[in-house]
C-alpha positions, -999 to 999 in steps of 0.1 A, spaced: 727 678 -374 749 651 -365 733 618 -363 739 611 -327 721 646 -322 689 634 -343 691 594 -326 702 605 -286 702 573 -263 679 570 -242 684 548 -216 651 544 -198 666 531 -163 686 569 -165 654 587 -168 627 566 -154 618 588 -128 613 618 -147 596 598 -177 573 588 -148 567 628 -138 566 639 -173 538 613 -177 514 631 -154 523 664 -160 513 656 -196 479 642 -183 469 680 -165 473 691 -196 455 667 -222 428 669 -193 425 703 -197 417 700 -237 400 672 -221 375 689 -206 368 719 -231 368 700 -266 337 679 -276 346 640 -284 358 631 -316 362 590 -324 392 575 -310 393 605 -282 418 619 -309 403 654 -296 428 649 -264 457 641 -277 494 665 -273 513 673 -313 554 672 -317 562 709 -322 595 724 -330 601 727 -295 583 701 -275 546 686 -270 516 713 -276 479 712 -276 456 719 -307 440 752 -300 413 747 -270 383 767 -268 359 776 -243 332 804 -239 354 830 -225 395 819 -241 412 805 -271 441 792 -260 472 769 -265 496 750 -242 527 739 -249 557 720 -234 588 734 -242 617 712 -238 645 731 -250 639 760 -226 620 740 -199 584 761 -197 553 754 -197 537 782 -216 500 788 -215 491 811 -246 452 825 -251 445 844 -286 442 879 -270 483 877 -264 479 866 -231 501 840 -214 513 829 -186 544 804 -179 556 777 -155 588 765 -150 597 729 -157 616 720 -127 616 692 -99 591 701 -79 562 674 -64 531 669 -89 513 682 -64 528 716 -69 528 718 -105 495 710 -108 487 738 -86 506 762 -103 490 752 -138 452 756 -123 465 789 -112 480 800 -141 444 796 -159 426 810 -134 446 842 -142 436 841 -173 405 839 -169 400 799 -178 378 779 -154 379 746 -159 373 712 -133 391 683 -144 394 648 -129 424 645 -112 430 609 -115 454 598 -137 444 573 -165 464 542 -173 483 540 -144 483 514 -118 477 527 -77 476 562 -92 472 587 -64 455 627 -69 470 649 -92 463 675 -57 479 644 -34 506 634 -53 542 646 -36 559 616 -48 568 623 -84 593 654 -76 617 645 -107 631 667 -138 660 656 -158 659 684 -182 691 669 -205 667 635 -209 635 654 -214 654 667 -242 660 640 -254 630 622 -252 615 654 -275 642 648 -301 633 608 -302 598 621 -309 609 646 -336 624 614 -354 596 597 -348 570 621 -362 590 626 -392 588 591 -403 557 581 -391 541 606 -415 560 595 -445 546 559 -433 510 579 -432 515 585 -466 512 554 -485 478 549 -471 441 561 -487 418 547 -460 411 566 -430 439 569 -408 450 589 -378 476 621 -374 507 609 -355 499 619 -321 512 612 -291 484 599 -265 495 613 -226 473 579 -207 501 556 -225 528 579 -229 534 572 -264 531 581 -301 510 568 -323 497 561 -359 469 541 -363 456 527 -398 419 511 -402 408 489 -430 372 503 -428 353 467 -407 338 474 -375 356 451 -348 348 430 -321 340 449 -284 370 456 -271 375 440 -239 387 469 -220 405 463 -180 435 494 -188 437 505 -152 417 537 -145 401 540 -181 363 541 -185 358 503 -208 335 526 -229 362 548 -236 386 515 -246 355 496 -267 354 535 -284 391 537 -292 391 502 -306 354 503 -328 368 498 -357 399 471 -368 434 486 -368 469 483 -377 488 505 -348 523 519 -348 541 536 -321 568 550 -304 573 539 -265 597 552 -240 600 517 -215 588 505 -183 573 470 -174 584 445 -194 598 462 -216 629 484 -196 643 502 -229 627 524 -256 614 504 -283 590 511 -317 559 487 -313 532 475 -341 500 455 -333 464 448 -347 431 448 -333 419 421 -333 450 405 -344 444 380 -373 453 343 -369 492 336 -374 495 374 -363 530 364 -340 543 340 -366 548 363 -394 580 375 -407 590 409 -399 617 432 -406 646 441 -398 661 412 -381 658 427 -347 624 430 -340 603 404 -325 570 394 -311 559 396 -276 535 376 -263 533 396 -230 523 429 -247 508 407 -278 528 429 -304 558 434 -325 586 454 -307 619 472 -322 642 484 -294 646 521 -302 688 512 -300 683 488 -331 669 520 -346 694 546 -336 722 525 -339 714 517 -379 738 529 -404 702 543 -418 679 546 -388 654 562 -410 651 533 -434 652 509 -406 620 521 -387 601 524 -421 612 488 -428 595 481 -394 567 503 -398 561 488 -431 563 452 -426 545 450 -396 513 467 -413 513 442 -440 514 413 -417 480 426 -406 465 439 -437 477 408 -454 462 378 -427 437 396 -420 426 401 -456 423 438 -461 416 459 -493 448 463 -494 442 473 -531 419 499 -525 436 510 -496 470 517 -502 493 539 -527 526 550 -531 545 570 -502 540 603 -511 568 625 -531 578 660 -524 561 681 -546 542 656 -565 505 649 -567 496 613 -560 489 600 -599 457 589 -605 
């Protein structure tokens, strides 16, 4: 595949609007596995996998269905699979919030799936009903695309990163409340309470996700202050001298705002080897934590992993 093919821009001030739809038609979905699958640390039990065709669920089950549901971003459905061969299927198109969540309730009511699930989004400021919402109405399918074959990338090297690492550590998932995906590292301390204030996100939930210290990785699509894709890296709590430390490659930087390391996704793509690149990025941010904030790094750590090769012992 051509690299431009494997690296498409994505200009977030082309696509906002559907990024901003996308967003909470992603969160009737993780709600749904939300509200069937018992809580696992980190609410890691909620969270949407890259597939070979979009964004899918683990398999949910309730009393009555095993089921699946996936976006599909190269033909535009929403398909909603139970075990028995059942499914059911709704378009991706613009149409209001309002009416797509309707359609997916109804869908799973035909199949039998009865499920109640808040309807207010999470981590989004002046958030309005998923039943209320008309104003998000927008569907770029060409950028949607795109956006799944940023994550494909993404996933790929994220879990060559994942790798190298022995200690607990989670799958590269991508987390609907923040829109992003995400590899998260832990060197094994319990942290400080976790302040919490995200908008519309239980502080219990936050203090949860954030029990334990991290090094976190991810892959964002814009808005805010940051109006352009872009790879991020934090810790929590980030060690003293956290900002200061030299990171790699030369056009990633710190920002105090967000209170992480950011790579603009174009310094990525735009690499004569974007793969290297983010795994430089990926790499040297982690050590900036592990390192000031004196992990085991020795008992943590190996060598990426091989092809075909068992990790020597």
């Amino acid at each position: 595949m051509p690299h431009a093919d494997r690296w498409p821009e994505l200009p977030y001030a082309a696509w906002k609007d559907t990024a901003a739809t996308l967003q909470l038609w992603t969160q009737v979905v993780g709600k749904v596995r939300l509200a069937a699958t018992p809580w696992l640390n980190h609410s890691w039990h909620v969270t949407l996998r890259v597939t070979a065709r979009g964004l899918a669920t683990p398999l949910i089950s309730t009393n009555d269905c095993d089921f699946q549901i996936e976006f599909d971003f190269i033909d535009h459905t929403l398909w909603i699979r139970a075990c028995d061969g059942r499914f059911r299927q709704v378009m991706l198109r613009p149409v209001s919030f309002a009416e797509f969540y309707t359609d997916v309730m109804i869908a799973l009511r035909e199949l039998g799936i009865i499920l109640r699930i808040d309807e207010m989004p999470n981590e989004i400021p002046d958030a309005v009903r998923f039943s209320e919402d008309r104003a998000h109405a927008t569907y770029d399918p060409d950028f949607a695309n795109r956006f799944w074959r940023v994550l494909t990338r993404s996933q790929a090297i994220f879990s060559h990163f994942r790798t190298s690492f022995l200690g607990k550590a989670s799958p590269v998932h991508f987390f609907w409340g923040s829109f992003d995906l995400a590899v998260t590292r832990f060197s094994g301390r319990a942290a400080p309470p976790h302040p919490g204030g995200i908008p519309h996100l239980s502080d219990a939930v936050v203090r949860e996700a954030y029990s334990h210290e991290v090094s976190s990785a991810g892959f964002w699509p814009g808005g805010g202050p940051i109006d352009y894709p872009a790879y991020y890296s934090y810790a929590y709590p980030a060690p003293e001298g956290f900002g200061a430390a030299p990171v790699r490659p030369a056009q990633a930087f710190f920002s105090k705002e967000l209170g992480e390391f950011v790579l603009p996704y174009d310094a990525v793509r735009s690499a004569v080897d974007p793969d290297a690149a983010l795994m430089d990025f990926l790499q040297s941010t982690y050590e900036a934590a592990a390192e000031l904030g004196k992990w085991d790094r020795r008992n943590l750590e190996c060598g990426v992993g091989v092809v075909g090769k068992p990790r020597p012992i």
